[in-house]
ZAKE-590719 format. One record per residue: x, y, z of N, C-alpha, C in turn; residue in three letters; residue number from 1. Coordinates in steps of 0.2 Angstrom, whole numbers, plus 2048, in hexadecimal, padded with zeros to 3 digits. Example, Ala and Ser with C-alpha at 12.3 -4.5 7.8 and 13.67 -1.06 7.14 Angstrom:
BEGIN
ATOM n.east n.north n.up ca.east ca.north ca.up c.east c.north c.up rest  nr
ATOM    842     7E4  827     83E      7EA   827    842     7F0  827  ALA   1
ATOM    840     7F5  823     844      7FB   824    840     800  827  SER   2
//
This chain:
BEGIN
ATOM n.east n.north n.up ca.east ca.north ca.up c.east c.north c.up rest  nr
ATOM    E9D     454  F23     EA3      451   F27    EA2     44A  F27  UNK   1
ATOM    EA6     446  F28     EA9      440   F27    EA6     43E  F2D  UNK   2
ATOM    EA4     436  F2C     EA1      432   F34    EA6     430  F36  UNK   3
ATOM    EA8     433  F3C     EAF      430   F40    EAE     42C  F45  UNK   4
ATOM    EA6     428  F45     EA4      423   F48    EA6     41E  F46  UNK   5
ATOM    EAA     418  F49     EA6      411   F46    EA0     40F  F48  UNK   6
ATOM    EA2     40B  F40     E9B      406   F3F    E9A     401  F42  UNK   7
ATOM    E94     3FF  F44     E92      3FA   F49    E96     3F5  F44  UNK   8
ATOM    E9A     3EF  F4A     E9E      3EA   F45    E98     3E5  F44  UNK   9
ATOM    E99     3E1  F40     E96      3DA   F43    E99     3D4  F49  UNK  10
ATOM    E96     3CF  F49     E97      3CC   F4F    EA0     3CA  F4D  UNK  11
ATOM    EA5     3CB  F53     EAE      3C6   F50    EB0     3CA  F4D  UNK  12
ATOM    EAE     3D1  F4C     EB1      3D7   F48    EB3     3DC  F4B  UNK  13
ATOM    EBA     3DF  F49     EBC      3E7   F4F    EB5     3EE  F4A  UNK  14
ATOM    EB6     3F2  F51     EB5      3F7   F4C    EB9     3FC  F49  UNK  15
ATOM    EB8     3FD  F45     EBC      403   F42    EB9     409  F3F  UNK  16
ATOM    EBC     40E  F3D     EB9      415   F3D    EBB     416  F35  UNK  17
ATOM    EB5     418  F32     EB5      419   F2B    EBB     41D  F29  UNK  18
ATOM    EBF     421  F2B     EC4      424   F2A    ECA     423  F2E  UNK  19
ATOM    ED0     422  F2A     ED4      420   F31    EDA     424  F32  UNK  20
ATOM    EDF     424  F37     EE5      42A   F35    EE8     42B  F2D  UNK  21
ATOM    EEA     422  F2E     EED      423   F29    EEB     425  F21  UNK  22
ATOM    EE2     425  F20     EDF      429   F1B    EE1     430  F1B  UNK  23
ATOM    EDF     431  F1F     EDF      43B   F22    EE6     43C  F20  UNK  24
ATOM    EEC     438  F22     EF4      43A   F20    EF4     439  F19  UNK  25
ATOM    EF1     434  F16     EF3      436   F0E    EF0     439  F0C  UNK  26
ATOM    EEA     43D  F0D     EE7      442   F09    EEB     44A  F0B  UNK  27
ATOM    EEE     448  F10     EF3      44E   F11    EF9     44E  F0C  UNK  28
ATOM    EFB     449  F0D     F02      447   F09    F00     44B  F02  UNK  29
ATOM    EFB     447  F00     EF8      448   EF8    EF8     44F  EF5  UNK  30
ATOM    EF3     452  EFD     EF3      45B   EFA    EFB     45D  EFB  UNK  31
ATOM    EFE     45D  F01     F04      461   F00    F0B     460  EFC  UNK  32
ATOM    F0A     459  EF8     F0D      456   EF2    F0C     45C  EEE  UNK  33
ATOM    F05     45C  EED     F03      460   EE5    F06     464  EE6  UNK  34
ATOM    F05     468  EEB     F06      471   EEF    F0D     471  EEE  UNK  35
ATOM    F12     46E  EF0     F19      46F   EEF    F1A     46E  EE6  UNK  36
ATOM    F18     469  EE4     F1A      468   EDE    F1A     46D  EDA  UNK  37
ATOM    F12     46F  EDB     F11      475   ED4    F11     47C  EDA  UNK  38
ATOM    F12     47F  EDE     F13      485   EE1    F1B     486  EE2  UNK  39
ATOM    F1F     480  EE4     F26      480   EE8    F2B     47F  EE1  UNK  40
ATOM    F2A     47A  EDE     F2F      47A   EDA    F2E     47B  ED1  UNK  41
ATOM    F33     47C  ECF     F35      47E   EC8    F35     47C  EC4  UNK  42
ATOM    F39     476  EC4     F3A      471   EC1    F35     46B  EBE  UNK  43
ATOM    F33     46C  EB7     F2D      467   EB4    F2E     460  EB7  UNK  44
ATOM    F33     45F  EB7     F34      457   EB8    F34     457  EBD  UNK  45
ATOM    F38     45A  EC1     F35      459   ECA    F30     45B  ECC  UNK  46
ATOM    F2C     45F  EC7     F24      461   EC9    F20     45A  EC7  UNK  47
ATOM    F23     457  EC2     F1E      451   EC1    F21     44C  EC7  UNK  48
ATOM    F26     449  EC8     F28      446   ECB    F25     446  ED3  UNK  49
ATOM    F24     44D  ED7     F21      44B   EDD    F1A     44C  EDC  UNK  50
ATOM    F18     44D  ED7     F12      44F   ED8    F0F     446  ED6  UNK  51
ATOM    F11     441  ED3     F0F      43C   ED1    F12     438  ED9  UNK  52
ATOM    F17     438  ED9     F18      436   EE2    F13     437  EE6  UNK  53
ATOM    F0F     43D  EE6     F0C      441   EEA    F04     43E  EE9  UNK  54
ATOM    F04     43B  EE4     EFC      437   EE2    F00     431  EE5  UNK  55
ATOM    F04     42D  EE4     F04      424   EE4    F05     424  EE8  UNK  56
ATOM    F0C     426  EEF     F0D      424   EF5    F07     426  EF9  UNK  57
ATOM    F02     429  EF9     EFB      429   EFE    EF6     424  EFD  UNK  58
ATOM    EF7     423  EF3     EF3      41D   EF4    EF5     416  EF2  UNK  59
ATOM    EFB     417  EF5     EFD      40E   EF9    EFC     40F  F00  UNK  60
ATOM    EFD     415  F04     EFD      415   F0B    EF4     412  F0C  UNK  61
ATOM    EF0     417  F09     EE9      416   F08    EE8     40C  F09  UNK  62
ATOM    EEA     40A  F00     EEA      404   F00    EEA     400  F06  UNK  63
ATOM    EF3     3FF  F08     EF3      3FD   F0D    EF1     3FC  F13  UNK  64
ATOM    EEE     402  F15     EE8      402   F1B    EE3     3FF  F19  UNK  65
ATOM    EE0     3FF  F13     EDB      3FC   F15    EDB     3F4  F11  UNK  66
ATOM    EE0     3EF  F11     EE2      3E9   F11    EE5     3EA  F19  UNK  67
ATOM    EE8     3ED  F1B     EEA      3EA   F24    EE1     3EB  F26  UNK  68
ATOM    EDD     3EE  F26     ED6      3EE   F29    ED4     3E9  F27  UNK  69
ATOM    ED3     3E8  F20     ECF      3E1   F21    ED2     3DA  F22  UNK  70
ATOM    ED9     3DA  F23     EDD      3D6   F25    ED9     3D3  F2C  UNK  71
ATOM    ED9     3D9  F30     EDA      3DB   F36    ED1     3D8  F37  UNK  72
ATOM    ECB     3DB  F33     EC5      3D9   F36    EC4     3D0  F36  UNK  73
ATOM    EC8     3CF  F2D     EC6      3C9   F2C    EC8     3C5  F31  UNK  74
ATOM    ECF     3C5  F32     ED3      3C1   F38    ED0     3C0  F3D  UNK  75
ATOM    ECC     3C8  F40     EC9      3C4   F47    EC2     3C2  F45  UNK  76
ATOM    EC0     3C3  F40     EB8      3C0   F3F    EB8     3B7  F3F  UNK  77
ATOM    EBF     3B4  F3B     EC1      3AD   F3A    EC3     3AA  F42  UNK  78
ATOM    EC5     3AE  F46     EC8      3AA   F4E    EC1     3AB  F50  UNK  79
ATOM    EBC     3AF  F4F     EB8      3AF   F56    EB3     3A9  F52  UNK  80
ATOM    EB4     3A6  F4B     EAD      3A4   F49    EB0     39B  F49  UNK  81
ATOM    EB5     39C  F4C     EB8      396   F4A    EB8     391  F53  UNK  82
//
């Protein structure tokens, strides 16, 4: 099972938790992307179509979080050092 502790920060840092919602929502996204694709529908080119949907939109959400986190550590690590 996954450490749903944070990590001791450093000094000027939040903590944050190795896993965050918005991780846990893509890897949901991702499974029941596939699951419709190839279980629900027919159609080869909509089977490709959300199944590739189904990989890229969790791993820009993924991205995303984690460029706003270390947005978010580094920002406050620069105000409290400053």
């Amino acid at each position: 099972m996954a450490n749903l502790k944070p990590a001791a920060p450093e000094p000027g840092q939040f903590a944050t938790p190795d896993i965050t919602p918005a991780q846990i929502l893509a890897v949901i996204t991702a499974v029941l992307a596939q699951v419709v694709a190839w279980g629900v529908i027919d159609g080869s080119t909509a089977q490709i179509v959300v199944g590739i949907a189904g990989i890229v939109l969790p791993a820009v959400w993924a991205l995303v979080d984690s460029v706003i986190r270390h947005g978010r550590a580094t920002g406050t690590a620069s105000k409290t050092q400053s």
